[in-house]
KOLLUM-561801 format. One record per atom (N, C-alpha, C): residue in one letter; x, y, z. Coordinates in steps of 0.05 Angstrom, whole numbers, plus 5000, padded with zeros to 4 digits. Example, Ala and Ser with C-alpha at 12.3 -4.5 7.8 and 13.67 -1.06 7.14 Angstrom:
KOLLUM-561801
a526448865156;a524649105156;a526449345156;s525749555142;s527349795143;s525850015157;
//
This chain:
KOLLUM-561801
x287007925766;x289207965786;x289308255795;x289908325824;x289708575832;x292908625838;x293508835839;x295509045839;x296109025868;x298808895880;x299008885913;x300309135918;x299009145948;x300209355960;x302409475950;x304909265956;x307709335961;x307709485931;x307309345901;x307009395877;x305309695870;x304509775883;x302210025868;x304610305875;x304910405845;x306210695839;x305110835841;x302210835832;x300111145824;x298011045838;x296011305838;x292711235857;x291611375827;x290811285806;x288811515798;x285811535810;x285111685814;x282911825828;x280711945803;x279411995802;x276312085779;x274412145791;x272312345789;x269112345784;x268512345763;x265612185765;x263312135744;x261212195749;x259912405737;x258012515732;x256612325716;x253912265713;x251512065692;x249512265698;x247712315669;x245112305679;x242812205676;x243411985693;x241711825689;x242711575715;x240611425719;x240611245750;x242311075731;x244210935750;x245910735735;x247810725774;x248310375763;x250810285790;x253210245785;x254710095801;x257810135799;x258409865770;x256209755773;x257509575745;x256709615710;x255109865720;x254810055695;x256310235689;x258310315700;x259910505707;x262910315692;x263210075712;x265409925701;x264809835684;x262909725669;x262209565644;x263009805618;x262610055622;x262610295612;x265610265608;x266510335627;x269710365627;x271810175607;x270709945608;x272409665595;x270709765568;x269109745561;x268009685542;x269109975513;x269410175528;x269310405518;x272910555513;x273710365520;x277510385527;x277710075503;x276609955512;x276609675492;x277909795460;x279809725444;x281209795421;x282710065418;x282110235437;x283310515426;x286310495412;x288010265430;x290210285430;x291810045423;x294509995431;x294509695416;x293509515447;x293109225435;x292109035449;x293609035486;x296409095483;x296909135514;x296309345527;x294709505519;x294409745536;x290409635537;x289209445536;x286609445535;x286409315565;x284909475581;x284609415608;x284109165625;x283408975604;x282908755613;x285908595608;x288008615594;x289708515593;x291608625617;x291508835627;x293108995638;x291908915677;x289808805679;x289308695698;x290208415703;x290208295669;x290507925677;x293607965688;x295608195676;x298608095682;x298608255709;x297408375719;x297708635747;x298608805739;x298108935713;x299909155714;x297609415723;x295609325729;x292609595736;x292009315760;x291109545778;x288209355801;x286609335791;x284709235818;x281009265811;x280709525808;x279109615790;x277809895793;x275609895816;x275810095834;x273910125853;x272610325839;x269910255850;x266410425850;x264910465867;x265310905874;x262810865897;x261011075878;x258011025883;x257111175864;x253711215888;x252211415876;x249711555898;x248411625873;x245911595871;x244011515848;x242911785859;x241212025856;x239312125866;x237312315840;x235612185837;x233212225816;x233712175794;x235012325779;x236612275742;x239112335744;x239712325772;x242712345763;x244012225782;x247312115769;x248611995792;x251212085783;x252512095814;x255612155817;x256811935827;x259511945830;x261011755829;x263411765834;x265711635842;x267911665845;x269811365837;x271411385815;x273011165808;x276011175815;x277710955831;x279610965835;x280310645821;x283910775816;x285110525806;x287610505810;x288910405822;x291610335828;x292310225806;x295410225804;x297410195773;x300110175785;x301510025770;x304309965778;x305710085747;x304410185730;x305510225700;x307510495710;x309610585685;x310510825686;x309811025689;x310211285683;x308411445707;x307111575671;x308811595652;x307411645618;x304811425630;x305711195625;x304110975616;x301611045638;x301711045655;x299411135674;x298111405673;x299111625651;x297711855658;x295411755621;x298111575611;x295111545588;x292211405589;x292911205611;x291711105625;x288911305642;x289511455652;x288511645663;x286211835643;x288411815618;x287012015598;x284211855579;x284811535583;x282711415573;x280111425580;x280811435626;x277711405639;x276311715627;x279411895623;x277412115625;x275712155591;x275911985584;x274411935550;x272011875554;x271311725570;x268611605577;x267111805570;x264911795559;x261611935553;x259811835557;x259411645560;x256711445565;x256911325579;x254911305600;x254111005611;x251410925606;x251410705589;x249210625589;x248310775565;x244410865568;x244411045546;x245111315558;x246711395578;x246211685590;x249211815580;x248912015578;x250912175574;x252412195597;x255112245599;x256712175630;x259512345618;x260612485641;x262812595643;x264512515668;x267412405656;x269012385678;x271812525683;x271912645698;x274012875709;x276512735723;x278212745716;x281612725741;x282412875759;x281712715781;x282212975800;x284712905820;x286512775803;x289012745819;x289712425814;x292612495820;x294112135810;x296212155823;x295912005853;x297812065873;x300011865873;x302611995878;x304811785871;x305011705902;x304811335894;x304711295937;x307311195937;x309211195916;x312011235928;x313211595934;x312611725934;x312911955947;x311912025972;x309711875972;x308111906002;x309311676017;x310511546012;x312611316031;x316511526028;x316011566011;x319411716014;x318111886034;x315412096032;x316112316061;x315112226088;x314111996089;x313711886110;x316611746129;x317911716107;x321711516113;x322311716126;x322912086118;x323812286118;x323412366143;x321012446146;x320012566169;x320212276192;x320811946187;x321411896216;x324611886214;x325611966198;x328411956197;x329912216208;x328112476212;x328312686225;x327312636251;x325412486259;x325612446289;x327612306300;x328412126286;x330511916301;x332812076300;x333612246282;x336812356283;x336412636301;x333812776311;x333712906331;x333812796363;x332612516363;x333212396386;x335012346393;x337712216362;x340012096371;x341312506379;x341112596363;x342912906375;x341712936398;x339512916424;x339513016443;x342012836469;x342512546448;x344212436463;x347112576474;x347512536499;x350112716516;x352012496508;x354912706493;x357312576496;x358912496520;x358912286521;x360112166546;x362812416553;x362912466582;x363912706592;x367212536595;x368212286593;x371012226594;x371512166561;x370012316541;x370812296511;x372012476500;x374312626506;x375212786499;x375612946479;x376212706456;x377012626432;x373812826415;x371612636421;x369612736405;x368412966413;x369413186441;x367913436449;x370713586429;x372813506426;x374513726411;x373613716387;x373013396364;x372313446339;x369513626336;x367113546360;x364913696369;x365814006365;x367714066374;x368914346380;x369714566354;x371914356338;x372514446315;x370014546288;x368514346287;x365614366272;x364114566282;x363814676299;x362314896310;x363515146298;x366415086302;x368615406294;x368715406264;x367615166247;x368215186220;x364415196206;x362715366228;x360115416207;x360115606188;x358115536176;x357615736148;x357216036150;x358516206145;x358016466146;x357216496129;x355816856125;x353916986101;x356317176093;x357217246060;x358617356058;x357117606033;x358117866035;x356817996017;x353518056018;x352018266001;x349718336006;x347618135999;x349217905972;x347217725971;x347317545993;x348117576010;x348417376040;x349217156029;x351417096021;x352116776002;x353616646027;x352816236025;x353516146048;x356716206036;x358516086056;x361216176057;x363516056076;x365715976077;x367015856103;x367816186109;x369216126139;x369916306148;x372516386145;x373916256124;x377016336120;x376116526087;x373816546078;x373616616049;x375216946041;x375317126051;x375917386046;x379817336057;x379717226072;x382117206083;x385617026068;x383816816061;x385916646052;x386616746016;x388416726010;x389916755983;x388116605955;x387516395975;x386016175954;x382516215945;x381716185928;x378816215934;x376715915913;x376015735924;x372715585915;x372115605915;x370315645884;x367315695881;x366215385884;x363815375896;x362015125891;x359015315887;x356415115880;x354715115871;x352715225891;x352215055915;x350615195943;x351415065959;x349315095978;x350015136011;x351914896015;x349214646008;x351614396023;x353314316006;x354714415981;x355914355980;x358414605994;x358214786007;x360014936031;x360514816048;x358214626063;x358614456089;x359114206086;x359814086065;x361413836059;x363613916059;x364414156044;x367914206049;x368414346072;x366914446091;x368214556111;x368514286126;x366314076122;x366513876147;x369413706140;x369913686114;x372013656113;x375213846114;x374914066125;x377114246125;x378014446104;x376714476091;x376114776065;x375314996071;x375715166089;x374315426095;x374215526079;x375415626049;x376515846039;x373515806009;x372115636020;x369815615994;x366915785999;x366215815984;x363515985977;x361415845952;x358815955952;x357415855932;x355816135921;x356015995894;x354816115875;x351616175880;x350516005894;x347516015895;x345616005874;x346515895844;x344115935832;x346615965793;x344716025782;x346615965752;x347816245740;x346316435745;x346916705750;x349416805772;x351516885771;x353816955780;x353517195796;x353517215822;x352717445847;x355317665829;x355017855836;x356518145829;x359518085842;x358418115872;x360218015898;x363117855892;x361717595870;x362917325883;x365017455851;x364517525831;x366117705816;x367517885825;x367118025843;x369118215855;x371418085870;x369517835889;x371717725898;x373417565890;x373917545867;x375117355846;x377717445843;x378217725835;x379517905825;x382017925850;x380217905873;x382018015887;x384017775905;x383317605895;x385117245899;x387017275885;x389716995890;x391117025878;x390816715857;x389516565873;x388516345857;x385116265868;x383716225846;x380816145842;x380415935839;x378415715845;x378415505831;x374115415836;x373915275804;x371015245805;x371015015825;x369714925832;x369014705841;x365714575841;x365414455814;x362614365801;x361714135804;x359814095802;x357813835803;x358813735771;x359413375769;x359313355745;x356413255735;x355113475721;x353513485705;x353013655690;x350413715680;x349913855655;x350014125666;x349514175693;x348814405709;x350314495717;x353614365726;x355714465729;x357014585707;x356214405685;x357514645656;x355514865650;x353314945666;x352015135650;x353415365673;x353515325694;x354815465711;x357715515709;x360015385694;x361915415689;x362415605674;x360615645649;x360515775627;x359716025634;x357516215652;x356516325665;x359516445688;x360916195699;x363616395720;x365416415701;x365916325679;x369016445660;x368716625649;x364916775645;x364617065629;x364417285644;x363917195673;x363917465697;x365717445712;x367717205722;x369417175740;x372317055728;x373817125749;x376917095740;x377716795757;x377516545737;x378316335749;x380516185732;x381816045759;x384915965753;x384815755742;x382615505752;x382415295756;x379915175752;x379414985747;x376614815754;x377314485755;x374914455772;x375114185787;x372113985776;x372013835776;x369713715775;x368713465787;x367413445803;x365713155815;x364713015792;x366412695801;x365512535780;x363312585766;x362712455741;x360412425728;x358212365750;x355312465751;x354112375766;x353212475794;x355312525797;x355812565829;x355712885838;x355212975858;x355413195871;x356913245888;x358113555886;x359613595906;x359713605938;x357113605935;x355913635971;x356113255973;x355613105958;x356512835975;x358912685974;x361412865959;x363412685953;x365812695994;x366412385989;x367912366010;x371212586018;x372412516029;x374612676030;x376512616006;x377312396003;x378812325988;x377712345967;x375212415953;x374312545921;x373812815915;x374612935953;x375713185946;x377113315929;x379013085954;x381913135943;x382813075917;x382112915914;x381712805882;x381912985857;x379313125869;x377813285845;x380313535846;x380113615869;x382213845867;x384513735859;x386313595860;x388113495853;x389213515820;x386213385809;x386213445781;x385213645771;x385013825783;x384214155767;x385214205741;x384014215727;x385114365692;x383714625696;x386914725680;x385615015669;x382815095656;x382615405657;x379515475651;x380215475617;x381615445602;x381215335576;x380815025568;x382314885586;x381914615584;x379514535591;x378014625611;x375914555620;x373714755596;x373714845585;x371714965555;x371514765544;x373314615535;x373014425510;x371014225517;x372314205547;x370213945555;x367414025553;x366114285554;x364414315559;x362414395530;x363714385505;x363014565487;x360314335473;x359514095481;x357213945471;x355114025481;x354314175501;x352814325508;x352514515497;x354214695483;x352814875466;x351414705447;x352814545434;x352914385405;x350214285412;x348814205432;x345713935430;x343814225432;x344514515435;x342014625428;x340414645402;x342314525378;x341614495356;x341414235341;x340214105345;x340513755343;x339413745315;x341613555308;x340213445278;x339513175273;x337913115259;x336112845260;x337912755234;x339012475237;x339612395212;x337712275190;x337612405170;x335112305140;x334812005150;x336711775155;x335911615153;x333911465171;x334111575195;x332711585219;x329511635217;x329111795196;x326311985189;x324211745187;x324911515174;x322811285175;x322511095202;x323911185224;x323811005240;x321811175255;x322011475258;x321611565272;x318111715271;x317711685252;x314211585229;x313411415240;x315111155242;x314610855246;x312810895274;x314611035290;x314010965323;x311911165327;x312411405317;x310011665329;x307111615324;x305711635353;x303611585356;x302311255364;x304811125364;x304710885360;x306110795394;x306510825417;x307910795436;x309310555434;x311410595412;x313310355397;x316110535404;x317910315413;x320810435415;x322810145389;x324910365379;x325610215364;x328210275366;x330509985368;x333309965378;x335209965354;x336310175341;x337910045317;x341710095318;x343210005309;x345909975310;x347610185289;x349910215294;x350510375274;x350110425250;x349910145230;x348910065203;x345410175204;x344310225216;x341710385224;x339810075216;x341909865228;x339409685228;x338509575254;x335109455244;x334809495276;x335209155288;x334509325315;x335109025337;x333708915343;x331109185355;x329308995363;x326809235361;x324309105364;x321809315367;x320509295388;x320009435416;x318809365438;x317409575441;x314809555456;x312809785469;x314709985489;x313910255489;x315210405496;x315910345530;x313810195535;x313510095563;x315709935568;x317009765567;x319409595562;x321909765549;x322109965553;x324510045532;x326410065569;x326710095590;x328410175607;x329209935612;x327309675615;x327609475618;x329209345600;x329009375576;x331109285551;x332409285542;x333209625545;x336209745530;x338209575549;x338409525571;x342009405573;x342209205561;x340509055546;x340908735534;x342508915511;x342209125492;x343209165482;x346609275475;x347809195479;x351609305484;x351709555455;x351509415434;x351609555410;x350809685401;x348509875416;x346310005405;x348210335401;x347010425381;x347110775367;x344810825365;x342510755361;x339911085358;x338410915371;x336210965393;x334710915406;x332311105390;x330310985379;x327311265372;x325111095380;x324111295403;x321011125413;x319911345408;x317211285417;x314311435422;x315411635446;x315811755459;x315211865489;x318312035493;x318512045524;x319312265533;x322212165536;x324912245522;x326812265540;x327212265577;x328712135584;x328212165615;x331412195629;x331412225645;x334612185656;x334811855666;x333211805669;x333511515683;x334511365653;x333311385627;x334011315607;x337411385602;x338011645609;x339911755595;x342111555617;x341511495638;x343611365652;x344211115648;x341510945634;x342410715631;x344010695608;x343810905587;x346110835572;x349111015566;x349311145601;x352411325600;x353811145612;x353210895615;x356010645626;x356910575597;x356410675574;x356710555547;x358810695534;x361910595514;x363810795516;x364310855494;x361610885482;x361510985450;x359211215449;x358211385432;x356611505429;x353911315423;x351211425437;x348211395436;x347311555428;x344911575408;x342811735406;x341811675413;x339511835439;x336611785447;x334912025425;x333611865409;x330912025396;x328412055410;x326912155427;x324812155434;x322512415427;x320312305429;x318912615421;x319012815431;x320012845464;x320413095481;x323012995492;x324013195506;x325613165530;x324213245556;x324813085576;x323713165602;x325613285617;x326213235640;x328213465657;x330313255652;x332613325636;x335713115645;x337313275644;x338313365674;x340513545675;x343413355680;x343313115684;x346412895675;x346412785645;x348712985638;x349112735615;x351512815605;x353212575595;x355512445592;x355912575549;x358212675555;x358912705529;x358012595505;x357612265513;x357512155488;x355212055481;x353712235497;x349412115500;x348712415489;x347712345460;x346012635439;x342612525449;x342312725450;x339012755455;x337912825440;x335912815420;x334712995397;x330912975406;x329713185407;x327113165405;x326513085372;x324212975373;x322912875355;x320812945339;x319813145358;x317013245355;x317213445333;x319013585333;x319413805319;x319813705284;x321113495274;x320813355263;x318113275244;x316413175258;x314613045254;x312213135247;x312713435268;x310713655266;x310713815244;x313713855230;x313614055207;x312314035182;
//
């Protein structure tokens, strides 16, 4: 079975060097045969074709005297882990045939990225066509709101040129937010008096102009990144207040009314510490003793394993199935697989209103996460 269109995540791409004359079914016979057991039985290429989870491997190959080159491609619908090990197998190959053979990776193109910038770029033509459209000249209504939006753009304030509404130096009040759009969400909604931070590091500027307000208020992304930035404006800047966008969410896309919301419920800059102090706490993660055999169990093994408070388990599934499986679980406390923490992981289990451990051997980039989701690397562990 081949890998359909609509279905294919990755392109891996390869050369193969041989030296020695050989064709494309010495090449593939090579491939299956030489990947054949490394791993457990679902990762053996021929299984991974019967269910579609790999295409056909394509073969173009040019024979010339004792030597031949080659180029192998393979489409894959697996995870993007599961596909780079995948990747790491062709590049194992040594032989074809009796000849010695080297095969190189020369790229593993994600063709859902090359469809998101293709969406992008016609989604920028069409919203440049629709703006050349003329507002009907008896619309009054929409040349004044037209009007107002123009008088409320972003100014540069200070030497770091930080974006800014145009009421910021002026008004009594002062918002911090994070960057640009989130300035031009609240101006489009009627906030002049906000500015951004630009970055996690606190401008000199946006400290001076703190001081000279009579009320401050943060205004953060709820995530991991809005508390690292929080912690960063309560040690250089003088704030009254802080606000936070839901879990999840950013301040540049919340509507008016989660504006208002958010501001509405401002807690003090002590109140808002506490919330934030598990972020210090997960720089130092501790693995519970009892955990230590599960986590043996799985390493090296691309095994994920589900266990409950009583640290017994639920279930044992290939690491490949673990995104797919955790919501069957309601009751789960320690998650320990083979592989990478992810944020996509960390979200499927912050709808949950108890504490999770995710154990994995790394962490990858997860800048959301919810109080009651501990993350612990694994590796460190395992390695000592």
């Amino acid at each position: 079975m081949s890998v359909g269109a609509t279905s294919v995540k990755y392109v891996i791409e390869a050369k193969i060097d041989v030296d020695g004359s050989v064709d494309r079914n010495d090449i593939i016979g090579a491939i299956f045969g030489q990947t054949e057991g490394i791993f457990s039985s679902e990762l053996d290429f021929r299984e991974l074709q019967k269910t579609g989870r790999i295409g056909r491997i394509e073969i173009t190959s040019t024979s010339q005297g004792n030597k031949t080159t080659g180029k192998i491609i393979l489409p894959t619908n697996l995870d993007k882990f599961t596909t780079a090990l995948i990747a790491a197998m062709i590049e194992s190959i040594d032989r074809v045939g009796p000849y010695h053979a080297k095969v190189t990776i020369e790229k593993i193109e994600d063709t859902r990225a090359e469809k998101k910038k293709k969406i992008i770029e016609r989604a920028r033509a069409i919203l440049c066509e629709w703006e050349k459209q003329k507002i009907p000249e008896d619309d009054e209504v929409l040349k004044e709101l037209e009007e107002a939006l123009v008088k409320s753009k972003v100014v540069e304030f200070g030497p770091d040129r930080l974006p800014a509404g145009p009421d910021v130096e002026s008004s009594n009040e002062l918002i911090i937010v994070e960057g640009r759009a989130d300035v031009i969400n609240l101006l489009r909604h009627g906030y002049r008096n906000v500015i951004a931070v630009e970055g996690v590091k606190v401008p000199k500027s946006i400290s001076e102009l703190t001081r000279r307000k009579k009320t401050v208020i943060a205004f953060l992304d709820g995530d991991r990144g809005g508390d690292l930035i929080l912690r960063e404006l309560l040690q250089n800047s003088k704030i009254d207040l802080v606000a936070r966008a839901p879990y999840g969410k950013e301040v540049e896309e919340l509507t008016s009314r989660e504006i208002s919301d958010a501001l509405q419920k401002a807690v003090t800059a002590d109140e808002a510490t506490k919330n934030i102090k598990y972020v210090a706490a997960e720089k130092s993660p501790q693995l519970p003793e009892e955990l230590m055999q599960f986590v043996k169990e799985v390493n090296g093994n691309l095994m994920a394993i589900i266990l409950d408070e009583a640290f017994q388990t639920l279930t044992k599934i290939p690491v490949s199935e673990l995104a797919q499986k955790m919501p069957e679980y309601k009751n789960m406390k320690y998650v320990v697989f083979d592989g990478v923490v992810t944020q996509r992981l960390v979200d499927i289990v912050a709808t949950l209103d108890h504490d999770v451990h995710l154990i994995g051997m790394r962490i990858g980039d997860v800048s959301k996460r919810p109080p009651n989701i501990h993350i612990i690397s694994a590796d460190q562990f395992v390695n000592d």
